[in-house]
N, C-alpha and C positions, 0 to 999 in steps of 0.2 A: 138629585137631578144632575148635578154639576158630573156626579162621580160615574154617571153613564153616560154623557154625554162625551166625557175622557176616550171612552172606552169603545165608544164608538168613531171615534176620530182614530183612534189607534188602528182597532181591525181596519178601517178605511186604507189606513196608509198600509197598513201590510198590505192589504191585499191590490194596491195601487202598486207598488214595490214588487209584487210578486207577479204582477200584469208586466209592468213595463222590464223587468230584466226576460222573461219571457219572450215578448216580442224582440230583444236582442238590436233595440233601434241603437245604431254607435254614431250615427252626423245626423244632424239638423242645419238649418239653413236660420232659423228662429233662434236668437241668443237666450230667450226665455227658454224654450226647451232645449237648450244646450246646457245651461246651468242647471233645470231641474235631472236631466239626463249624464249629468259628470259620475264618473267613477267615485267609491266612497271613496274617504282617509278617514283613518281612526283621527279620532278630535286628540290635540294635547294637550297637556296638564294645563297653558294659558288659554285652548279652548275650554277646557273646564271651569277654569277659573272666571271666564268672561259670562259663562253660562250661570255660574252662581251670583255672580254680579247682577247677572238679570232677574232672576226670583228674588233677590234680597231688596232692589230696587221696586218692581212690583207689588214687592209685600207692604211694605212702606207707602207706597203712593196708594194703594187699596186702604190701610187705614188710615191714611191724609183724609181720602175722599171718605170714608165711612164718618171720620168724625165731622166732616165738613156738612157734611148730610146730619147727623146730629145736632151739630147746632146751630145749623140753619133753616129756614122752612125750603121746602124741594125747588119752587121756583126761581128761587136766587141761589144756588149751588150749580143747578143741571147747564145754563147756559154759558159757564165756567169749563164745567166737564166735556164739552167740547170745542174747547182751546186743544187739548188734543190734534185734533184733525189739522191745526194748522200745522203741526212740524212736522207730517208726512212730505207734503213739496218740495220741503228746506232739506228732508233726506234724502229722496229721491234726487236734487238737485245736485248734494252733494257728493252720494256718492254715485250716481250713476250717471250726473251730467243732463237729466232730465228737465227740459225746459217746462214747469205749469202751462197749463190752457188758459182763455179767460175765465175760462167759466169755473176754476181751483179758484181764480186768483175771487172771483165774484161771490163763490160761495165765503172763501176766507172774510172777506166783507164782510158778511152776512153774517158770521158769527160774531167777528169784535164789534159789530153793530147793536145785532140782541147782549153783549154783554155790559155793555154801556147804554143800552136803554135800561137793564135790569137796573143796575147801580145810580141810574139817576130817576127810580120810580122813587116816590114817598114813603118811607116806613110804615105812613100809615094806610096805605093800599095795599102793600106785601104783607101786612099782618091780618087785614079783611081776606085778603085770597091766601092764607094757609090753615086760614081754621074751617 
């Protein structure tokens, strides 16, 4: 499933790519589609390098989570695995200068709340709810 799902992302972008050089748009007014509209560069050897740093990183943190999922039952892992979502604002923040809303900062709440309810349930109620 994973392997056409690739492959439709792909033809998407090409044919997104073959849409928008097409229409020949060269200014925008919107910094988002200024940036997705920039002229290419070929990537260099420390773009390459940054980009294998990214799959070797992913690789890893997929099997952290896989074994984390192994030897945990599912409800005490999954409210972890969205710790995630809180270091989007902290990037967004950094590098783009982007101030959170309340309602990032309320959801952010929201998750180190279920993570710390999870962690202070009893073992012996997370062990009732995973068989």
């Amino acid at each position: 499933m994973t392997f056409y799902s690739v492959w439709v992302y792909l033809v998407a972008a090409i044919g997104f790519a073959v849409l928008l050089q097409g229409a020949e748009i060269s200014t925008t007014s919107h910094p988002s589609l200024s940036f997705l509209l920039r002229p290419w560069d070929k990537p260099t050897s420390s773009d390459f390098l940054l980009m294998a740093a990214c799959g070797v990183i992913a690789a890893i943190a997929m099997t952290l989570l896989t074994n984390a999922y192994r030897a945990a039952p599912a409800n005490i892992v999954a409210p972890f695995e969205y710790t995630g979502i809180l270091w989007l604002p902290l990037w967004g923040f950094m590098f783009f200068s982007e101030i959170p809303r309340w309602t990032t900062a309320l959801g952010a709440l929201l998750i180190i709340a279920s993570g710390i309810a999870v962690l202070r349930q009893p073992k012996d109620s997370i062990r009732d709810s995973s068989s």
